[in-house]
C-alpha positions as CSV (number, residue, x, y, z in Angstrom):
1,X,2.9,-21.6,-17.8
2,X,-0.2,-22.4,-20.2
3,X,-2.7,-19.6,-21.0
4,X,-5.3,-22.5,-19.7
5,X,-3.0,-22.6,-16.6
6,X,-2.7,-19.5,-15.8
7,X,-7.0,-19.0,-16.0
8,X,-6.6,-21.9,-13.7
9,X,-4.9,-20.3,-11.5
10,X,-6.7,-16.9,-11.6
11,X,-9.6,-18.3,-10.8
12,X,-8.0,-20.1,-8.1
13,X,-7.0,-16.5,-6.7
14,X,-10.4,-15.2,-7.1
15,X,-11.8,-17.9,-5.3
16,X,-9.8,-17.2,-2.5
17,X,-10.0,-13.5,-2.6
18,X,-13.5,-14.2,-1.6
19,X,-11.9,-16.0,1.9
20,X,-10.0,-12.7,2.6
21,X,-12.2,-10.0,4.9
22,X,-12.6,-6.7,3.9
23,X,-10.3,-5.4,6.4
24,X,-7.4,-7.4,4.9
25,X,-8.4,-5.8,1.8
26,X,-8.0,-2.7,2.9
27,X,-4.4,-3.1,4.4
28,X,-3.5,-4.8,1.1
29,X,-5.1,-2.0,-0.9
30,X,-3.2,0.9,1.2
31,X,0.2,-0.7,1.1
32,X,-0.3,-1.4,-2.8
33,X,-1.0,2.8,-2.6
34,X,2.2,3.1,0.0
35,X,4.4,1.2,-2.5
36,X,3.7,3.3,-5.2
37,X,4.1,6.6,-3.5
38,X,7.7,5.4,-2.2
39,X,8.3,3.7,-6.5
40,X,7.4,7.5,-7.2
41,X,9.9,8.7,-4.5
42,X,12.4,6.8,-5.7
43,X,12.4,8.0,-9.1
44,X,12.1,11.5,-8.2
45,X,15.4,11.2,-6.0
46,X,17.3,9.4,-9.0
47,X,16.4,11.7,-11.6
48,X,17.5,14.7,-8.9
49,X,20.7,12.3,-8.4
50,X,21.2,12.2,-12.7
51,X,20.5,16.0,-13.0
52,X,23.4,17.0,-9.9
53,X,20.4,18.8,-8.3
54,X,21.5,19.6,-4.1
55,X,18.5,18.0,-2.9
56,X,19.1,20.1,0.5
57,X,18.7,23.2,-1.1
58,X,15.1,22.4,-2.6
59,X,12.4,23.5,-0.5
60,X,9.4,20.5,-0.2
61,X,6.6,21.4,-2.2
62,X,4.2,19.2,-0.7
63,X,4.2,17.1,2.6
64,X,3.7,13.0,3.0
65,X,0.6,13.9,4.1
66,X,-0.8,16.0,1.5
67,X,-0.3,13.2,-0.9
68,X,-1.4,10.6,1.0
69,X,-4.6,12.7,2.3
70,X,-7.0,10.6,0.6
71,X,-6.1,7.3,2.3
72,X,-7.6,9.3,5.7
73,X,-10.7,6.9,7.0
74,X,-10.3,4.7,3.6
75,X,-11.2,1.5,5.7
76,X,-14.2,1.1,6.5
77,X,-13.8,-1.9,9.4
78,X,-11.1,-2.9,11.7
79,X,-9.5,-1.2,14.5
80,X,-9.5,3.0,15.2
81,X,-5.6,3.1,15.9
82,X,-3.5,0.0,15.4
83,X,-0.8,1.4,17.7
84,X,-3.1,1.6,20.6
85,X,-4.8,-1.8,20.5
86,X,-2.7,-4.1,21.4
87,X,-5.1,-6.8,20.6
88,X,-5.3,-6.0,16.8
89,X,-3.5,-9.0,15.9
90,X,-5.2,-11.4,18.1
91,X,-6.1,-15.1,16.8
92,X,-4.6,-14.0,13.5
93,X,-3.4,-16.8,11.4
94,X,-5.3,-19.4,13.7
């Protein structure tokens, strides 16, 4: 693709960026953070793998929570608990 292509293009995203509401944002913005906690993960368990290290015998240093303590109330809109609202999903894609 042309460099004048892809500033097409970019522009074409930003434009519709603008479309997406802020609670979409959010998701998007926590599951890029999600992604790469678990890329992180990953290379952690393959370097252990490499090394021989018993990955039983390693007591956890810090919990899922602890590291992902500063997502807690990061979106501002949207639903409280998305596994007690049933409707969350309502009318989306119409």
């Amino acid at each position: 693709m042309l460099p004048r292509e892809q500033l097409i293009q970019r522009q074409r995203l930003h434009e519709e960026i603008d479309l997406v509401p802020n609670f979409a944002v959010g998701m998007i913005l926590l599951f890029a953070h999600l992604i790469n906690l678990l890329v992180k993960l990953v290379m952690v368990l393959k370097k252990a793998a490499d090394t021989g290290i018993d990955l039983k015998s390693v007591e956890p240093s810090i919990s899922a929570a602890e590291l992902a303590g500063d997502l807690a109330g990061c979106l501002d809109d949207g639903p409280l608990d998305l596994s007690t609202n049933p409707t969350y999903m309502e009318g989306f894609g119409s």
